[in-house]
C-alpha positions in Angstrom: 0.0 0.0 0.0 1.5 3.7 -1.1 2.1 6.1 1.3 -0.5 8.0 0.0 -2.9 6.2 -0.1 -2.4 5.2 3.9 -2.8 8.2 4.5 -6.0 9.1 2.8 -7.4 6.1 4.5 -6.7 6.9 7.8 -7.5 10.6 7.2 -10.9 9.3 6.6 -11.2 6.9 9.1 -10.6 9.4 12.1 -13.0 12.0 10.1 -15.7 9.1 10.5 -14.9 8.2 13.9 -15.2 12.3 15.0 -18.6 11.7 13.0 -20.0 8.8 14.2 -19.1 9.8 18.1 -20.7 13.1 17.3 -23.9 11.5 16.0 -24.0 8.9 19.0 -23.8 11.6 21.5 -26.5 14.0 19.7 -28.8 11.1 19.0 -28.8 9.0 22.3 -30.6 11.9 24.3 -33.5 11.9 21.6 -33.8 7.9 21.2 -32.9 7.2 24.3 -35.3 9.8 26.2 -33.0 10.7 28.8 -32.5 14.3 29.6 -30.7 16.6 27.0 -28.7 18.6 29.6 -25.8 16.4 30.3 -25.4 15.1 26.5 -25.0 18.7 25.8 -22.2 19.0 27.8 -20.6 15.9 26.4 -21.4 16.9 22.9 -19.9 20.6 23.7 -16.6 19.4 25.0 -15.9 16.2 22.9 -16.5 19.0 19.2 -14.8 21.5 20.8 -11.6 19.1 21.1 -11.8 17.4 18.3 -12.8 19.8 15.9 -9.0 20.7 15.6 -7.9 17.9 15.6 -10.4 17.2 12.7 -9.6 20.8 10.9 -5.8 19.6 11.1 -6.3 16.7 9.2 -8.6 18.1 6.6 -6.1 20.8 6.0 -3.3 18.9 5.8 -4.6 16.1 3.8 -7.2 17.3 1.8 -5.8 20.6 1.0 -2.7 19.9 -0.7 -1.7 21.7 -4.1 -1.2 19.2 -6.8 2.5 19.3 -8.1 0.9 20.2 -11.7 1.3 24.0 -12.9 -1.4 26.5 -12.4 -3.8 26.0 -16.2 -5.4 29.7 -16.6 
């Protein structure tokens, strides 16, 4: 497997593990019909941290120039 392409995979992998976390933690006060309050707080905290983490990998990943000159 290319460097590259190990990369990519694991660049998605922890984008869908931020996601899926996210979406348990939003989803099991409205399924689960316990109170919203302390979710919140959970949700709150766990995006705040992560969300750089997330933004870091995006950016460095998914934002890189091509090697290719500039067309136009």
């Amino acid at each position: 497997m290319k460097v590259s392409t190990l990369q990519a995979v694991l660049s998605i992998l922890i984008v869908a593990v931020f996601l899926g976390v996210t979406a348990i933690v939003a989803l099991t006060p409205v399924l689960g019909g316990y109170p919203p309050e302390p979710f919140t707080e959970h949700l709150k905290t766990f995006s705040t941290l992560y969300s750089g983490v997330i933004g870091i990998v995006i950016g460095y990943y998914f934002g890189r120039r091509s090697d290719s000159p500039h067309e136009g």
